[in-house]
DRENZA-465441 format. One record per residue (C-alpha): residue number from 1; chain; x, y, z. Coordinates in steps of 0.25 Angstrom, whole numbers, m for minus. Example, Ala and Ser with C-alpha at 12.3 -4.5 7.8 and 13.67 -1.06 7.14 Angstrom:
DRENZA-465441
    n  chain      X      Y      Z
    1      A     49    m18     31
    2      A     55     m4     29
end
This chain:
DRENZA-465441
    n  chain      X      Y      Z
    1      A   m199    m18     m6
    2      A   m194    m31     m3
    3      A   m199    m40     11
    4      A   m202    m33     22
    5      A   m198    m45     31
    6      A   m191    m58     33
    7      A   m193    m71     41
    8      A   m178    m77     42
    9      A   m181    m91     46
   10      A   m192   m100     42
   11      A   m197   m100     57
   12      A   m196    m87     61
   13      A   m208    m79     67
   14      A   m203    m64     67
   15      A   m200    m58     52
   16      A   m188    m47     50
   17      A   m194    m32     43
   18      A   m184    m30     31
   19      A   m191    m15     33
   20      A   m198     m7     42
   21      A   m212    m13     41
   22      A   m224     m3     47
   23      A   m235     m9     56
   24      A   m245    m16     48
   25      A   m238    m21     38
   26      A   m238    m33     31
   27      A   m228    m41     31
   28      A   m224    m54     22
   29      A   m216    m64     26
   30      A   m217    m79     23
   31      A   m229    m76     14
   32      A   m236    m73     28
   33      A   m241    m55     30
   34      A   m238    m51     43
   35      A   m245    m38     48
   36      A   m236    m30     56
   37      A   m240    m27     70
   38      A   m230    m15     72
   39      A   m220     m9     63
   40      A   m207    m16     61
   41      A   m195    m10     58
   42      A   m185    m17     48
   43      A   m177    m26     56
   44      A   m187    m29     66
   45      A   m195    m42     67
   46      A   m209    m45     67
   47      A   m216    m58     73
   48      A   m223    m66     62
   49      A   m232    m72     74
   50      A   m238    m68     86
   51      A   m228    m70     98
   52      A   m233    m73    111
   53      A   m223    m70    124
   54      A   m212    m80    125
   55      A   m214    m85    110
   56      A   m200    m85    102
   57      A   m196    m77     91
   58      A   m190    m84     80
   59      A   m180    m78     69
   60      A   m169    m83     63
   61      A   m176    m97     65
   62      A   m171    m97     80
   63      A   m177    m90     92
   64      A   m172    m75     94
   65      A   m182    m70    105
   66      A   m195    m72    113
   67      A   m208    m65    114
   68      A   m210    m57    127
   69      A   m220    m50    122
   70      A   m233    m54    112
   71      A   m230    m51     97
   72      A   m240    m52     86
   73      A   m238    m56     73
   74      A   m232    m44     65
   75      A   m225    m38     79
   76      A   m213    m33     80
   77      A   m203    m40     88
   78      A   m195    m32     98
   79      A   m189    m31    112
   80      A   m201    m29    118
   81      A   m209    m42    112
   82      A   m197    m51    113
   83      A   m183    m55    120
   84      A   m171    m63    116
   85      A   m172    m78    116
   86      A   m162    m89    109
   87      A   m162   m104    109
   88      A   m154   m111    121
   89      A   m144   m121    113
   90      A   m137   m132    119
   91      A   m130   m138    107
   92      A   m131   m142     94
   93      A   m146   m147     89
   94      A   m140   m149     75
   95      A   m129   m150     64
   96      A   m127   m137     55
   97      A   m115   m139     52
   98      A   m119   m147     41
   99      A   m115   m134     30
  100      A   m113   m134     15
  101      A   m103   m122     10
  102      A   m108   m113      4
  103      A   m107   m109    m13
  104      A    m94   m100    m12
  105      A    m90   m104    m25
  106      A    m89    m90    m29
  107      A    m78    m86    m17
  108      A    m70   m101    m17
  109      A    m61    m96    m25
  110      A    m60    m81    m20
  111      A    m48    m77    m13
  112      A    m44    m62     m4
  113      A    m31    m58     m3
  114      A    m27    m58     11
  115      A    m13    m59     21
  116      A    m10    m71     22
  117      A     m3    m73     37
  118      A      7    m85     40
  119      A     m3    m95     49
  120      A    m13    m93     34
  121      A    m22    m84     41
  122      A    m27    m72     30
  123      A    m29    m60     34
  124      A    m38    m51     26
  125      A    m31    m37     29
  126      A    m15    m34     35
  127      A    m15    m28     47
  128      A     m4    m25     59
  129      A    m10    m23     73
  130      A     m6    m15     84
  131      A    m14    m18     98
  132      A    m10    m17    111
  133      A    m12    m28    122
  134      A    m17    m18    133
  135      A    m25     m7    133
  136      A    m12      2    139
  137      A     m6      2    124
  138      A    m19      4    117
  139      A    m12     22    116
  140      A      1     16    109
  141      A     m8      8    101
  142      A    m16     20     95
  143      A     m1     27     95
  144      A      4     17     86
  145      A    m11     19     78
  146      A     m8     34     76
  147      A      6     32     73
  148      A      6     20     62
  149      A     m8     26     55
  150      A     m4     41     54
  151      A     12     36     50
  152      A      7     25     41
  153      A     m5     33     34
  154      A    m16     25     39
  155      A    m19     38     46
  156      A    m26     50     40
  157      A    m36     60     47
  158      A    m49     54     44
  159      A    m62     62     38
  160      A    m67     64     53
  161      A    m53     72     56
  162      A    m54     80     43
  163      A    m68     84     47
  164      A    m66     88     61
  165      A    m52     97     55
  166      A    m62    103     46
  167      A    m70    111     60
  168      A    m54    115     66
  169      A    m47    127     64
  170      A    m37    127     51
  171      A    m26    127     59
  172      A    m31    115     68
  173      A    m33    108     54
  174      A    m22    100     53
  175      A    m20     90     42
  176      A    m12     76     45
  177      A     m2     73     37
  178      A     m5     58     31
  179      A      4     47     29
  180      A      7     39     17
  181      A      4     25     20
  182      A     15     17     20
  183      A      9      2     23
  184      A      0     m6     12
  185      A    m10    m15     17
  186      A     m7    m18     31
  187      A    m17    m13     41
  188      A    m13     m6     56
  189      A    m23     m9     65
  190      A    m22     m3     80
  191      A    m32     m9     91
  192      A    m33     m8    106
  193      A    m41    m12    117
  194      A    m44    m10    131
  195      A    m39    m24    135
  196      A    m26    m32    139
  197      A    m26    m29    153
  198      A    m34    m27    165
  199      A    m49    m32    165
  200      A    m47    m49    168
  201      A    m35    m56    160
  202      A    m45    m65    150
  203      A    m47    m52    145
  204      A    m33    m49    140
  205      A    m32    m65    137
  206      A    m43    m63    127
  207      A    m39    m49    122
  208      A    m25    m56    117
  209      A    m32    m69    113
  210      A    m40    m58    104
  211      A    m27    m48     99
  212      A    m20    m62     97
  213      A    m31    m66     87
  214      A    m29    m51     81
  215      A    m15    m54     79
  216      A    m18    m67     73
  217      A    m28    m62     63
  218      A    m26    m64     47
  219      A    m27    m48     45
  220      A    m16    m45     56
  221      A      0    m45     50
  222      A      5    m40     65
  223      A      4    m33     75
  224      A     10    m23     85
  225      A      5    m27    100
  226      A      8    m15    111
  227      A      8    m20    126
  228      A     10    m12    140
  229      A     15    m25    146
  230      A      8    m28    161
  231      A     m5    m29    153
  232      A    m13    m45    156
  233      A    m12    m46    139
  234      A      4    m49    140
  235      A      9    m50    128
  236      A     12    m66    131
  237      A     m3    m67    132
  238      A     m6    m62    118
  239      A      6    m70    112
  240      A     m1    m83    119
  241      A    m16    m80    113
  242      A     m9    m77    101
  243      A     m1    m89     99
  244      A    m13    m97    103
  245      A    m22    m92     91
  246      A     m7    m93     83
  247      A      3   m102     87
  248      A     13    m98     74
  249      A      7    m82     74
  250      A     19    m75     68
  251      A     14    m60     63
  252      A     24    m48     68
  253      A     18    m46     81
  254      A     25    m34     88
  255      A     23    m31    105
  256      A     28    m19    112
  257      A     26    m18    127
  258      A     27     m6    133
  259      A     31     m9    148
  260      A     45    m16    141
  261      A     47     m6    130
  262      A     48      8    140
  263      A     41     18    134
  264      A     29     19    126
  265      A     37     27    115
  266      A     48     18    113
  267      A     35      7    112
  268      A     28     14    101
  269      A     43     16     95
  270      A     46      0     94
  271      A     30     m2     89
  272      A     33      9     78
  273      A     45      2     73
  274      A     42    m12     74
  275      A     26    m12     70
  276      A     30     m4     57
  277      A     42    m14     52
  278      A     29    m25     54
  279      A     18    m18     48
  280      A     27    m14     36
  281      A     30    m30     33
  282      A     17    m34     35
  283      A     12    m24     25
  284      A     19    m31     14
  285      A     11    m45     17
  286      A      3    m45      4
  287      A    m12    m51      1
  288      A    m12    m64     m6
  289      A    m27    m72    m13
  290      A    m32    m82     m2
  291      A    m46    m89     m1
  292      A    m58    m85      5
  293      A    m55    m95     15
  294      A    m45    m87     24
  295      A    m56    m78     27
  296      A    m60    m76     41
  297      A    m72    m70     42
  298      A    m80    m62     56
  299      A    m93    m61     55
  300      A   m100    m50     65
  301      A   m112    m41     65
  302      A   m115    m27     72
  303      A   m126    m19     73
  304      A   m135    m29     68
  305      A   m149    m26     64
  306      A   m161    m35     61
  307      A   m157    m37     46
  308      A   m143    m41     50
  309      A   m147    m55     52
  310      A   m155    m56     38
  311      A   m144    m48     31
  312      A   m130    m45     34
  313      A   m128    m58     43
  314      A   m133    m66     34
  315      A   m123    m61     23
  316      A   m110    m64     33
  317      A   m118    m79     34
  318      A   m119    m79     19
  319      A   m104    m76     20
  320      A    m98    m84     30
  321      A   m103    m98     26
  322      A    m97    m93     11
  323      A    m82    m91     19
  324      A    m86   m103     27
  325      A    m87   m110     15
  326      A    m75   m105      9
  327      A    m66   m110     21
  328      A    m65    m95     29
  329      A    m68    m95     41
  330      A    m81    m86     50
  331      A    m83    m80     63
  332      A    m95    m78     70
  333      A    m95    m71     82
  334      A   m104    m64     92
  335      A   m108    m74    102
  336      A   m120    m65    107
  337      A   m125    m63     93
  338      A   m127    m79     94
  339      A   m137    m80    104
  340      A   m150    m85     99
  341      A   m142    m94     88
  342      A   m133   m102     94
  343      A   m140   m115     91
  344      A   m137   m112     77
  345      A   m121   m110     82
  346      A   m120   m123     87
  347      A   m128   m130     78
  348      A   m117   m124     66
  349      A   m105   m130     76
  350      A    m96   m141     69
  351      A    m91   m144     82
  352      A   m101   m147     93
  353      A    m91   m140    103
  354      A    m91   m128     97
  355      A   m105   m127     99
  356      A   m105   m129    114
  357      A    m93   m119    115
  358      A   m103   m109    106
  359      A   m112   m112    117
  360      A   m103   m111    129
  361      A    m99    m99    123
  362      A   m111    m91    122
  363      A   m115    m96    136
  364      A   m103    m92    142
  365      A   m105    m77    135
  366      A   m117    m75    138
  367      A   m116    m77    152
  368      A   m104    m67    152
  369      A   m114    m58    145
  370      A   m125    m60    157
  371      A   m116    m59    169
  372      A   m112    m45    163
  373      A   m126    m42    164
  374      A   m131    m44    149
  375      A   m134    m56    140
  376      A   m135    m60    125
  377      A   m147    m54    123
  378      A   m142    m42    126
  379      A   m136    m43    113
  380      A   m144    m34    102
  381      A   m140    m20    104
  382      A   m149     m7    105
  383      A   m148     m6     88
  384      A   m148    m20     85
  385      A   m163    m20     92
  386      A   m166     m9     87
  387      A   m164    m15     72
  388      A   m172    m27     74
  389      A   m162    m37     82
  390      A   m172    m40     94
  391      A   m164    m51    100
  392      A   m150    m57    105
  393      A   m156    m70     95
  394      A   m162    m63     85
  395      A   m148    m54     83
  396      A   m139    m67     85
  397      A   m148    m76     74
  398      A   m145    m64     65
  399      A   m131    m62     69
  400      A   m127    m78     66
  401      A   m132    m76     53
  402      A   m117    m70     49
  403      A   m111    m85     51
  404      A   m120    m91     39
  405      A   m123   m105     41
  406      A   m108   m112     41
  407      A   m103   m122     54
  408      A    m97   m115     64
  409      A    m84   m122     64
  410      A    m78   m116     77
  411      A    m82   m108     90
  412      A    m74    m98     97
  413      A    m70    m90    107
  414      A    m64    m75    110
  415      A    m51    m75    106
  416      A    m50    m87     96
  417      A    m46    m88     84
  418      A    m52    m94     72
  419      A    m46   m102     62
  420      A    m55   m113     59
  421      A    m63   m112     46
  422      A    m78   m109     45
  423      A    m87   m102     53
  424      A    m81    m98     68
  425      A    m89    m92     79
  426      A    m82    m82     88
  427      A    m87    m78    102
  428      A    m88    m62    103
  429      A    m97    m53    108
  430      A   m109    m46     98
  431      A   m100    m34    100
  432      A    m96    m29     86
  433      A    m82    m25     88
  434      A    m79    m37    100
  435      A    m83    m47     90
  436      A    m75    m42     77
  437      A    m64    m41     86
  438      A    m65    m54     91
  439      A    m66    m59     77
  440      A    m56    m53     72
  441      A    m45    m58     82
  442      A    m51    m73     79
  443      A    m46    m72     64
  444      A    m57    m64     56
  445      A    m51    m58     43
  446      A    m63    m52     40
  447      A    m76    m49     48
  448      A    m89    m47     43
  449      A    m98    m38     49
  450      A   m113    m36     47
  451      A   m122    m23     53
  452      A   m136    m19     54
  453      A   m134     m7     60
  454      A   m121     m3     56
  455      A   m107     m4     64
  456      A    m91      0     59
  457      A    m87    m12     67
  458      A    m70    m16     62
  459      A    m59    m23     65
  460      A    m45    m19     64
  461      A    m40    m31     58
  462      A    m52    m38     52
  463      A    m61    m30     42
  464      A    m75    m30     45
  465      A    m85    m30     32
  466      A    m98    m25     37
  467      A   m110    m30     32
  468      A   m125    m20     35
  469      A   m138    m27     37
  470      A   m145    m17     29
  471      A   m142     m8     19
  472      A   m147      3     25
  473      A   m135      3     35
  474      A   m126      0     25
  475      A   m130     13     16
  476      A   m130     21     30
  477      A   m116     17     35
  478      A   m109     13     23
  479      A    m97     17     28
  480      A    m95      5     37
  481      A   m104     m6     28
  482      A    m97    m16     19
  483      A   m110    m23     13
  484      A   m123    m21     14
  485      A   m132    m33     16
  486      A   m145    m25     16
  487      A   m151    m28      1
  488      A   m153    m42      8
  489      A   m163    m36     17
  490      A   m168    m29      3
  491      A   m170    m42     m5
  492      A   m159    m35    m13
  493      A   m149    m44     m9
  494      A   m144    m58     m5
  495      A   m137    m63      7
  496      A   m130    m70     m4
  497      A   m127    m59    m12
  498      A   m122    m49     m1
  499      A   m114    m61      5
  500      A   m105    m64     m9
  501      A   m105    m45     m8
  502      A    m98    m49      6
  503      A    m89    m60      1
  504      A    m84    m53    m10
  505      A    m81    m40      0
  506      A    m75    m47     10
  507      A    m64    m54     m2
  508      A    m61    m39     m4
  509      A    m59    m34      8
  510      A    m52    m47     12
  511      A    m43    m46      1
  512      A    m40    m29      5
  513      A    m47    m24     m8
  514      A    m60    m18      0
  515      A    m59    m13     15
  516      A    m70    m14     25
  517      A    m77     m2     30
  518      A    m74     m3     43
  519      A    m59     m5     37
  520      A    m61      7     30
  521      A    m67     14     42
  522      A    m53      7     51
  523      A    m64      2     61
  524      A    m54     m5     68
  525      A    m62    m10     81
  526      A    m56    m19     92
  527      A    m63    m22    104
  528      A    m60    m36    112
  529      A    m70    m42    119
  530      A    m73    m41    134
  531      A    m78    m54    135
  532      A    m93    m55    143
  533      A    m95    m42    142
  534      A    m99    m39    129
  535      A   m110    m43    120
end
């Protein structure tokens, strides 16, 4: 039957239930029997010590909560005996950025086939854009969706379509008649947004810094940008943010402004005409072999559960020191998924001011977060409790397992974009969809995703490989899971082992030969953040 728990760090006093474990039980770990006090469901922790009120729980090695409540040896820890609790940091108290690469022998001379763009970014997938810059246009935008997908047999009435046909009368039951593709490789990709005006205008500043970053991004060939034209996101303002992230930027990029054309057909009209002689050119761009090195990988997780931390997030940290060492570049992101770890963070800073921008960063969020009436602890959501993530700290010391153990070689904030080599962290909320978009408009090429409880969180430029906690998800919605991490919990597996499954998937699908599922599933979510506001 394998262990029935584990104790993750050396000095921890609470153990994690690998299974549902009955009251009574005994229960190894550390060659000590512990005798359950209650049932514990798998996930859950259980103290392996008496706690008194105001005593701290230890897990991961560092402090994720305090006692509010006794708890005897064998308890179960809960919401109602303990609270969330992390470490106040200040600065640094030692080096780690002291760090042997890691043996990638087996991947230093791997290449993907990927789009190489003029500035020697890569992009991992071919994709032309079309967004608008205020929410007025976002009805032309899904009129050019519907015209370009049904004309150019990306379109075809979907099983959900066929099924409700089969209750309508026969007369009623139309059949669409379906294009031949006409395109290659090349990807269209339609977002909108409920942004670019009203609200305050450092909304719409951030909004063009983020589209700006979209444009920018490797997997992007061009785009076609629709704007109404009295909106607070001119069209100045997004060639400014985008000649700030790319001074010699020189992909076909294609504006039509409502307000100077006249009507909205002749608009659509000139948007027909020009978009299609682009997208045809860009489709003849051709793959080429490069290194592992011009990958950009974002690392998030979503409907984490209590094995995340000993499982899937450790499989991304297993892979991001491997691209690290390879020369690639990471992203970490979720600032409020580091609360309870940052001493860690700034610890693993090469520059000491990137620690105390870390630190002036989180401060400054966490009071936005406060005076909108909540706070970091209000993190954990309603399923990630409910599978064993008790805490704010104990979620985020689980969460930072994703960035390995590499130096974090730079800090930055919404809206910029990451060049710099090595493992980058990227403030955004916890919010799956707000944090992958973020990600994907500092540069990701690909983005990482692990999941406890399952979610079909994508991107429309960047695929997103999901990674399940435990196997159990990944046989009950394996229409939306890439890999499955959960014969770790089993003993089955290694963290080694299902970290080299990851690498190899992610060479395939950067190289085009494998699609994501939430690819395949054409999960294209776009949401920008409302800064302050969201966790």
């Amino acid at each position: 039957m394998g262990k029935k728990a584990i104790k993750i760090a050396e000095i921890d006093n609470v153990a994690v239930a690998l299974r549902d474990l009955k009251l009574g039980t005994v229960v190894t770990v550390d060659n000590t029997d512990f005798n359950l006090k209650s049932d514990v469901q798998a996930k859950h922790k259980f103290a392996l010590k008496d706690f008194r009120v105001g005593e701290n729980v230890i897990m991961y090695g560092t402090i994720v909560a305090v006692v509010t409540k006794d708890i005897s040896c064998g308890g179960v820890i809960t919401t109602e005996n303990v609270k969330h609790k992390s470490t106040t940091v200040t600065g640094k108290t030692e080096d780690a950025t002291i760090w042997e690469k890691k043996d990638v022998s087996k991947w230093e001379n791997r290449t993907f086939d990927g789009y190489v763009r003029s500035d020697g970014q890569v992009g991992t997938q071919n994709t032309w854009l079309f967004f608008p810059l205020v929410f007025c246009e976002n009805k032309n935008i899904e009129l050019l969706k519907d015209i370009f997908e049904k004309e150019l047999g990306y379109s075809e009435p979907s099983k959900y379509q066929n099924y409700l046909r089969s209750f309508l009368p026969v007369s009623n039951q139309s059949v669409e008649l379906k294009s031949e593709k006409v395109l290659n490789d090349i990807k269209l990709k339609f977002i909108t947004h409920p942004g670019g005006c009203g609200s305050i205008r450092q909304d719409s500043l951030e909004l063009s810094r983020l589209l700006a970053g979209y444009l920018n991004n490797p997997n992007v060939a061009g785009a076609t940008v629709l704007s109404l034209g009295c909106q607070n996101l001119q069209v100045d303002v997004l060639k400014n943010s985008l000649k700030k992230i790319n001074p010699d930027f020189d992909k076909p990029l294609l504006i039509f402004e409502q307000q100077q054309i006249g009507t909205t057909e002749d608009m659509i009209y000139s948007a027909i005409e020009d978009s299609i002689g682009e997208i045809m050119k860009a489709d003849k761009q051709k793959r080429e072999p490069v290194p592992l090195s011009n990958l950009s990988v974002g690392l998030e997780c979503g409907g984490s559960d209590g094995f995340s931390g000993i499982s899937a997030n450790p499989v991304l940290g297993f892979v991001s020191d491997a691209i690290v060492s390879l020369g690639g570049t990471v992203i970490l992101s979720e600032f409020p998924e580091l609360c309870g770890i940052e001493q860690d963070i700034v610890n693993r800073c090469v520059n000491d001011n990137d620690g105390v921008r870390f630190l002036e960063l989180m401060k400054e969020y966490e009071e936005n977060v406060v005076a909108a009436g909540a706070g970091f602890d209000s993190n954990p959501s309603p399923g990630n409790i409910k599978d064993g993530l008790i805490t704010d700290a104990m979620k985020s010391n689980g969460a930072a397992k994703k960035a390995g153990s590499s130096p974090i070689v730079s800090v930055n904030d919404y809206g910029d974009y990451i060049y710099k080599k090595g493992l980058s962290l990227l403030c955004t909320p916890g919010n799956d969809v707000e944090s992958t978009t973020l990600m994907a408009g500092s540069g990701s090429n690909i983005i990482l995703f692990t999941t406890g409880l399952g979610t079909p969180t994508g991107n429309p430029i960047t695929p997103v490989i999901k990674v399940s906690s435990n196997s159990n998800l990944a046989n009950r919605m394996n229409d939306i899971i890439d890999i499955d991490s959960g014969e770790i919990i089993t003993g089955d597996k290694t963290i080694e082992e299902v970290g080299s499954e990851l690498i190899e998937l992610i060479i395939e699908i950067a190289s085009g030969n494998k699609f994501s599922k939430a690819t395949l599933n054409r999960q294209d979510d776009f949401i920008p953040w409302s800064r302050g506001v969201s966790l």
